[in-house]
Z-matrix of the N, CA and C atoms (Angstrom, degrees):
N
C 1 1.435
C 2 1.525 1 111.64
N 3 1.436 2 128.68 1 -32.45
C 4 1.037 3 131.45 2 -169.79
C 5 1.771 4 104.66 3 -75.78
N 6 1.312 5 110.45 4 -33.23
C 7 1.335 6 127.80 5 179.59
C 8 1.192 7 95.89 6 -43.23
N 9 1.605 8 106.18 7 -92.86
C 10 1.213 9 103.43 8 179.01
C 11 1.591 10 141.61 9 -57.02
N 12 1.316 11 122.14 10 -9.60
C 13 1.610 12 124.77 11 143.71
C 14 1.592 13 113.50 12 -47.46
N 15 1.703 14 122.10 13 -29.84
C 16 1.468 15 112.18 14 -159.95
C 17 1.517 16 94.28 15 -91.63
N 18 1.328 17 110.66 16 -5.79
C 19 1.650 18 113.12 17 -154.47
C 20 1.552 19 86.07 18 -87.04
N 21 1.005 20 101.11 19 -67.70
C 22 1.781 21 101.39 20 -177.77
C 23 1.272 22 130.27 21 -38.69
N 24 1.787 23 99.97 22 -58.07
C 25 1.427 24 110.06 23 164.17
C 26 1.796 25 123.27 24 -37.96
N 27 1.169 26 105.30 25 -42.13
C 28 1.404 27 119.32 26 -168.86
C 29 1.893 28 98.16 27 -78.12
N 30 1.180 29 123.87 28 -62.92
C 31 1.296 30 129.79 29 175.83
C 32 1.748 31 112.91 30 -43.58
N 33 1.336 32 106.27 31 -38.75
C 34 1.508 33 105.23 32 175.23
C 35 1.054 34 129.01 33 -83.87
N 36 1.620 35 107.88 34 -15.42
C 37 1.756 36 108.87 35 155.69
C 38 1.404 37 110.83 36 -81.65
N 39 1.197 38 124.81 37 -48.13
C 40 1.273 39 107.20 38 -172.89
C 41 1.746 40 114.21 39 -68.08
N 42 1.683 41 137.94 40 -4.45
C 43 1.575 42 115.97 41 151.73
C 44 0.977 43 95.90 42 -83.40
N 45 1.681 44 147.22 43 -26.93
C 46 1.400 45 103.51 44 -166.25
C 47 1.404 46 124.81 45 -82.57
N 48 1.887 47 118.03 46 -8.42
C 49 1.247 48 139.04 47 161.65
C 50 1.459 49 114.50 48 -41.83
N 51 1.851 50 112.14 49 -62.63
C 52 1.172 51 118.32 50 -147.05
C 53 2.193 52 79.77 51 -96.73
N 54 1.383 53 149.16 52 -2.18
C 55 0.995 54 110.45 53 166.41
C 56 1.818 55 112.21 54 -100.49
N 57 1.599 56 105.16 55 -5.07
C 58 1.685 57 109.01 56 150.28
C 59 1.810 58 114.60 57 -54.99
N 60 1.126 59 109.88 58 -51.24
C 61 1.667 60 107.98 59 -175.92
C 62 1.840 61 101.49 60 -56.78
N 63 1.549 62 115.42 61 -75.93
C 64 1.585 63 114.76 62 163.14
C 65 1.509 64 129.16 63 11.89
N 66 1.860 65 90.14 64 -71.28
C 67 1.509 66 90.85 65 -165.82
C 68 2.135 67 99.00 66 -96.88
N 69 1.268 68 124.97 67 9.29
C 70 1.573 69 125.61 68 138.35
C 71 1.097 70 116.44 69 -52.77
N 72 1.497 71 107.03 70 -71.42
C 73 1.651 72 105.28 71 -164.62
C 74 1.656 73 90.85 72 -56.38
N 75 1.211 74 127.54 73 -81.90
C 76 1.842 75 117.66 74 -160.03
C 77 1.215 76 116.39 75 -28.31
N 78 1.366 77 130.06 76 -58.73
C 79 1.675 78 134.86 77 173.00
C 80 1.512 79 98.22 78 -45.49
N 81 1.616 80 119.51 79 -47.27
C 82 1.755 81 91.42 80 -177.46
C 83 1.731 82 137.21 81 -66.52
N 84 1.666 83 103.27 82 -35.21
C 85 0.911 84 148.04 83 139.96
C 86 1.834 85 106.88 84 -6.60
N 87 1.103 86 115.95 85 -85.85
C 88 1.465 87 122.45 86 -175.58
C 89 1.648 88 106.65 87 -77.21
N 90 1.378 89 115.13 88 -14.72
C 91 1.684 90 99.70 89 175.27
C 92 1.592 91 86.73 90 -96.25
N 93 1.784 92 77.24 91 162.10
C 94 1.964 93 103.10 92 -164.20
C 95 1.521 94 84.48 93 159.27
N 96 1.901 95 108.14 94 -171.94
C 97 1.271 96 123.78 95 -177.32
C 98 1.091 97 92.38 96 -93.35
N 99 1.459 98 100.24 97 165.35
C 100 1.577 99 128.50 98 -175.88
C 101 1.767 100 95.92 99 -75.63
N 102 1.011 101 138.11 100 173.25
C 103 1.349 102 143.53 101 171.33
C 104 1.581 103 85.11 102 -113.54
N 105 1.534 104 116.58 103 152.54
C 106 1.406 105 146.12 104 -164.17
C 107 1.579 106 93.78 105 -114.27
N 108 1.751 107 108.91 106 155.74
C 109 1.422 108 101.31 107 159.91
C 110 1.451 109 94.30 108 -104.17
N 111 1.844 110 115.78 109 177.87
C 112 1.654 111 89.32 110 155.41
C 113 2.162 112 79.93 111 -152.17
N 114 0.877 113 104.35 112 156.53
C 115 1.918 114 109.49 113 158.38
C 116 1.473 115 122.50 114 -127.31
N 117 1.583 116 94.19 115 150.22
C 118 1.511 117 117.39 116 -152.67
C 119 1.211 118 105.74 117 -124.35
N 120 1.632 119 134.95 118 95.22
C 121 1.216 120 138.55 119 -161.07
C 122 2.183 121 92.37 120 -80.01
N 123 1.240 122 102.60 121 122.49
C 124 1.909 123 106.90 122 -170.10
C 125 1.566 124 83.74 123 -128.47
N 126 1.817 125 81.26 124 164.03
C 127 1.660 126 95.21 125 178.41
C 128 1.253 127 95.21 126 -119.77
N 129 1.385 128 119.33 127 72.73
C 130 1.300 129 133.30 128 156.56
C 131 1.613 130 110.01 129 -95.29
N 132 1.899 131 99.45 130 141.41
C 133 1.261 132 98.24 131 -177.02
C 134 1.755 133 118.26 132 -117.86
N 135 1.008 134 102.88 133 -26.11
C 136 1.609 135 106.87 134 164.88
C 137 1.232 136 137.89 135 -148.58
N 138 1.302 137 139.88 136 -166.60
C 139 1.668 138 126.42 137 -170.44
C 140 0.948 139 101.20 138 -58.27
N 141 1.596 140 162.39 139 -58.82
C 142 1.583 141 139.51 140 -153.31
C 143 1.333 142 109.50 141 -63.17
N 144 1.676 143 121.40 142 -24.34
C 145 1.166 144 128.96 143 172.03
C 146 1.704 145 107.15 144 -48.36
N 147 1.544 146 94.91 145 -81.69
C 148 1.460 147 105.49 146 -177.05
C 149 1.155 148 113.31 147 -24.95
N 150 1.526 149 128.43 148 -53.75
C 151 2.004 150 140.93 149 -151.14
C 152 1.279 151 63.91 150 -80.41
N 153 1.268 152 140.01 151 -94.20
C 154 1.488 153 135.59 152 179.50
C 155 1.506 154 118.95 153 24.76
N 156 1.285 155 81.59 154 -84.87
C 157 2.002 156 104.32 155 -165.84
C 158 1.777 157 101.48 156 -64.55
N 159 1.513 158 106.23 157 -56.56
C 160 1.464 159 105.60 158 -167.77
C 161 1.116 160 112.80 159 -53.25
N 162 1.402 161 120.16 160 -43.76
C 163 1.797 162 121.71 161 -170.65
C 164 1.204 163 102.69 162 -49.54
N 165 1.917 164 118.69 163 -69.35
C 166 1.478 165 119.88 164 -155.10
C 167 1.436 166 99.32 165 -71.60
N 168 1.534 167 140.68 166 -20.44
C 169 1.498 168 124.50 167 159.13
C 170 1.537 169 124.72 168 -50.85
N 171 1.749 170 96.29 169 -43.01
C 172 1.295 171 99.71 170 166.09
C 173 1.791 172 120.99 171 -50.12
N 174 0.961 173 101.66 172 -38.10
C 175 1.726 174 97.76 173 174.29
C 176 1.145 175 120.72 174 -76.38
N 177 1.425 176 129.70 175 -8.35
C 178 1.656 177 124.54 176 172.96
C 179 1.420 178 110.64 177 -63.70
N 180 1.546 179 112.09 178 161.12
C 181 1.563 180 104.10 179 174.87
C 182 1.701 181 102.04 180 -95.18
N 183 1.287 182 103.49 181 163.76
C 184 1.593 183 118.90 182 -174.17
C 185 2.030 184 100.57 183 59.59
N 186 0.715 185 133.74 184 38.98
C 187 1.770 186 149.27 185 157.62
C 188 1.996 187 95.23 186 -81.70
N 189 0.935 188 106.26 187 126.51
C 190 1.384 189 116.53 188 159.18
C 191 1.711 190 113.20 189 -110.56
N 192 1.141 191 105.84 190 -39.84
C 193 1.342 192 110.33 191 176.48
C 194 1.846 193 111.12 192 -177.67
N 195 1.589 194 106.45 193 154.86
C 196 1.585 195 89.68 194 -170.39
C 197 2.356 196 74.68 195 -152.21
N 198 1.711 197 77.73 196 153.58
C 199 1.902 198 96.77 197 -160.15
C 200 1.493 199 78.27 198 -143.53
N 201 1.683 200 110.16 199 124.96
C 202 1.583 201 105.54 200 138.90
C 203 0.994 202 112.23 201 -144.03
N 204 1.803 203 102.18 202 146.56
C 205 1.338 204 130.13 203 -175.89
C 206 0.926 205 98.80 204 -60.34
N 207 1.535 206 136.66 205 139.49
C 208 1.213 207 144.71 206 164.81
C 209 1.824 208 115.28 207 -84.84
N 210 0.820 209 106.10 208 -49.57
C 211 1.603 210 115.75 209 169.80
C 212 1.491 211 120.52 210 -43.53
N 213 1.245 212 101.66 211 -49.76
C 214 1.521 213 123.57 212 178.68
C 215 1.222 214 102.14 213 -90.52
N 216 1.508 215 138.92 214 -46.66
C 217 1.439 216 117.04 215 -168.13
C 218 1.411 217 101.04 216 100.41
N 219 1.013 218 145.89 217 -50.70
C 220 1.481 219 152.20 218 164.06
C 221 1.406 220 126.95 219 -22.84
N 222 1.368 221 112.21 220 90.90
C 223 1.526 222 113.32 221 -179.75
C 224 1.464 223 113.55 222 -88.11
N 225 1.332 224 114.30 223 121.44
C 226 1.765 225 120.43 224 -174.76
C 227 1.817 226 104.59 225 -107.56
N 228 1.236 227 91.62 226 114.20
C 229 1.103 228 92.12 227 -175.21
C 230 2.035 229 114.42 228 -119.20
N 231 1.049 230 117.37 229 136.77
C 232 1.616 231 118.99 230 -179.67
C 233 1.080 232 135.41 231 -118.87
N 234 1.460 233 126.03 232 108.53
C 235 1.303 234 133.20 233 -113.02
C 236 1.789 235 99.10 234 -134.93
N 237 1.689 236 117.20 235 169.04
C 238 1.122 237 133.46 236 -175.90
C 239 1.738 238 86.30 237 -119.59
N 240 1.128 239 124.79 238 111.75
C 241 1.417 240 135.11 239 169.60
C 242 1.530 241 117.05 240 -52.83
N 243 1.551 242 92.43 241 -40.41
C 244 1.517 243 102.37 242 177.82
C 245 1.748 244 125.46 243 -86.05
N 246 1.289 245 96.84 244 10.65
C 247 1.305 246 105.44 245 -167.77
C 248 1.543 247 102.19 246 -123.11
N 249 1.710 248 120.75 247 -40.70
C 250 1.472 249 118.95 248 -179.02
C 251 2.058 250 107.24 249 -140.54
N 252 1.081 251 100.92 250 -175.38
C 253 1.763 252 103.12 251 175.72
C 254 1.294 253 124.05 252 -146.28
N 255 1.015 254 128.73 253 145.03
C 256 1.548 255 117.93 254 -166.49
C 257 1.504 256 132.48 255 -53.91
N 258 1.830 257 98.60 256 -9.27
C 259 1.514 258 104.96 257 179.72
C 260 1.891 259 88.68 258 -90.86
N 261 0.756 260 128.81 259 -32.76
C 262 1.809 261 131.13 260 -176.36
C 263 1.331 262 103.31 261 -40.24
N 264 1.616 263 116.04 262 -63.98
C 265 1.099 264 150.93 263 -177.84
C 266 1.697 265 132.40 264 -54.30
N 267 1.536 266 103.50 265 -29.91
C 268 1.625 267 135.28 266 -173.07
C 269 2.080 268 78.76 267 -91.79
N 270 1.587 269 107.11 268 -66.71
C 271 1.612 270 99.57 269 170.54
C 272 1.243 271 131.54 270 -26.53
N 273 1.365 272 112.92 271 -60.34
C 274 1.387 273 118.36 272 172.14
C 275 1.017 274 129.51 273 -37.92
N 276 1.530 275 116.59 274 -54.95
C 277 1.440 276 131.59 275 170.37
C 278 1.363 277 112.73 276 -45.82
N 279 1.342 278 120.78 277 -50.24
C 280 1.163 279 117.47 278 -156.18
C 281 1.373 280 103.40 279 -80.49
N 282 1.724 281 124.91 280 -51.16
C 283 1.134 282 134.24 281 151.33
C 284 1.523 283 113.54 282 -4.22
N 285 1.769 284 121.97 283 -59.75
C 286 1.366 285 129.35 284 154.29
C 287 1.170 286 120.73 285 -13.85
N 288 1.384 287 122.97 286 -70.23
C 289 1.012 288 137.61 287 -138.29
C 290 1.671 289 132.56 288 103.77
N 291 1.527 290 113.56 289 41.47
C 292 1.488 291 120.95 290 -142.75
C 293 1.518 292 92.62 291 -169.61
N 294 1.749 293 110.19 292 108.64
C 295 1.548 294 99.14 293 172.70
C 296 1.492 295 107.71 294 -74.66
N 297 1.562 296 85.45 295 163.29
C 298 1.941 297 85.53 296 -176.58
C 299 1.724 298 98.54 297 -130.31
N 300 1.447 299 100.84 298 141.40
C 301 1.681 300 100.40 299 -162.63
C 302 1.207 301 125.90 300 63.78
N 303 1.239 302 86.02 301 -118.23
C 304 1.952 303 98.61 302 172.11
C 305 1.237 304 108.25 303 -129.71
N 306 1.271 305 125.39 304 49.97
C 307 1.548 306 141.40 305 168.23
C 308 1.332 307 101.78 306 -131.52
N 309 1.450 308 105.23 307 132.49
C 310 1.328 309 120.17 308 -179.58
C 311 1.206 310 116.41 309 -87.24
N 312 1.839 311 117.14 310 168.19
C 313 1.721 312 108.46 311 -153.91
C 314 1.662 313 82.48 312 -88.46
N 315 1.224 314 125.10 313 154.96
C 316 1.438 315 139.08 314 136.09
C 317 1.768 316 119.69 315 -10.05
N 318 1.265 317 125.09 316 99.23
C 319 1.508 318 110.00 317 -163.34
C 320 1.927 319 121.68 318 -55.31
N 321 1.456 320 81.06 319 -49.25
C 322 1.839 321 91.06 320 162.51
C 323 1.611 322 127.18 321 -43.53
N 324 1.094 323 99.39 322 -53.86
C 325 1.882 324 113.96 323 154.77
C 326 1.537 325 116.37 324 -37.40
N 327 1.052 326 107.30 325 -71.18
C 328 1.514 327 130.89 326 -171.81
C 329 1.765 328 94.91 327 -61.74
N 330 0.978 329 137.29 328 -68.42
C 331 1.283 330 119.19 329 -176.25
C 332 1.368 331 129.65 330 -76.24
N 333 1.022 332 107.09 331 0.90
C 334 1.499 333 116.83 332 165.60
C 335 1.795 334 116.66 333 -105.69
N 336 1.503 335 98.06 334 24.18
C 337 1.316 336 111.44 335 159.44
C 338 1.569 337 116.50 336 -82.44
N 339 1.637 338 128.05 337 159.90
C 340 1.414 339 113.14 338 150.53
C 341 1.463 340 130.73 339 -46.39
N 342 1.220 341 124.97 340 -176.46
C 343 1.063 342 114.45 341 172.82
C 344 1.555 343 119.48 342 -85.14
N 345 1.206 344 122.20 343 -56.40
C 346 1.871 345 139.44 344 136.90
C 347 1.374 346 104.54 345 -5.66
N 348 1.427 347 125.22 346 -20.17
C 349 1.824 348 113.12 347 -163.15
C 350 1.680 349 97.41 348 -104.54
N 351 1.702 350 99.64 349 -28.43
C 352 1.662 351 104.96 350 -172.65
C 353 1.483 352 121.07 351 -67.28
N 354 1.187 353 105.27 352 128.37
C 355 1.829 354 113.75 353 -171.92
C 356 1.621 355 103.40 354 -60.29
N 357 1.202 356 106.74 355 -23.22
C 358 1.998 357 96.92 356 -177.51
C 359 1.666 358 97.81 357 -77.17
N 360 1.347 359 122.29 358 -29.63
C 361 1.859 360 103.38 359 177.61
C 362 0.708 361 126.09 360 -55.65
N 363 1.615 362 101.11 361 136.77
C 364 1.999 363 106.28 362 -151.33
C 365 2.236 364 87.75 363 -81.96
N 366 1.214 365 120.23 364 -16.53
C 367 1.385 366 119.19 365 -177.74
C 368 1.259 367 100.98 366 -38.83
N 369 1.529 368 125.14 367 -64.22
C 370 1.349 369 123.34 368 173.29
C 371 1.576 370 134.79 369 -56.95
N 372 1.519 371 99.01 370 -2.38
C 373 2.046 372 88.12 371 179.18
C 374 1.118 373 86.66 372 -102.01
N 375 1.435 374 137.94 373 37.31
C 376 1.648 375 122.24 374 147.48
C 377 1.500 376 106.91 375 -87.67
N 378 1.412 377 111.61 376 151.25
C 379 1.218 378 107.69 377 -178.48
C 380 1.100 379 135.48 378 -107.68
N 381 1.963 380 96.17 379 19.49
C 382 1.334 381 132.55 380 160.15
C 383 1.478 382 111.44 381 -58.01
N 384 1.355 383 112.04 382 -57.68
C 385 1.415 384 123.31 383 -155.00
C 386 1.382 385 121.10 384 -76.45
């Protein structure tokens, strides 16, 4: 009888151990930094732009995710603070081939764009397109 009293005893510490450890690890798990938004006024003009822009954001470190409006020009990008900074990020773009703000794109960048991607094609000052 005692056996089995030690058996139990022993079994009931060890779940209530391992669902104390559980809910540690999860609480550590979700703390971290907040991710930041930040926007990036680009002279991007249409979707190859965008697949463009998002991918190589996608490759920065601390990038959670990056969306631009094409209409607007507005690159939204959502960020790990602790990982990148908005001048890193304004780089990137330009790095692209795409001024960002009031920083101009990288010239090497910029001409090794398509032609369709370049802000001087008059294709894009229709207000069709």
């Amino acid at each position: 009888m005692k056996t089995l009293r030690s058996f139990w005893l022993a079994a009931v510490l060890l779940l209530t151990a391992q669902f104390s450890f559980a809910q540690t690890t999860a609480a550590a798990k979700t703390k971290g930094p907040a991710t930041e938004v930040f926007q990036i006024k680009t002279s991007a003009v249409c979707d190859m732009c965008k697949a463009r822009l998002e991918k190589a954001l996608a490759y920065e470190k601390g990038v959670q995710e990056a969306h631009l409006d094409v209409p607007s020009k507005v690159l939204t990008v959502s960020y790990r603070p602790d990982k990148t900074t908005p001048a890193a990020l304004r780089t990137a773009v330009q790095r692209t081939g795409y001024d960002a703000d009031e920083q101009a794109a990288e010239a090497r960048a910029y001409d090794r764009l398509p032609d369709c991607c370049k802000k001087t094609n008059n294709v894009h000052q229709d207000a069709a397109h």
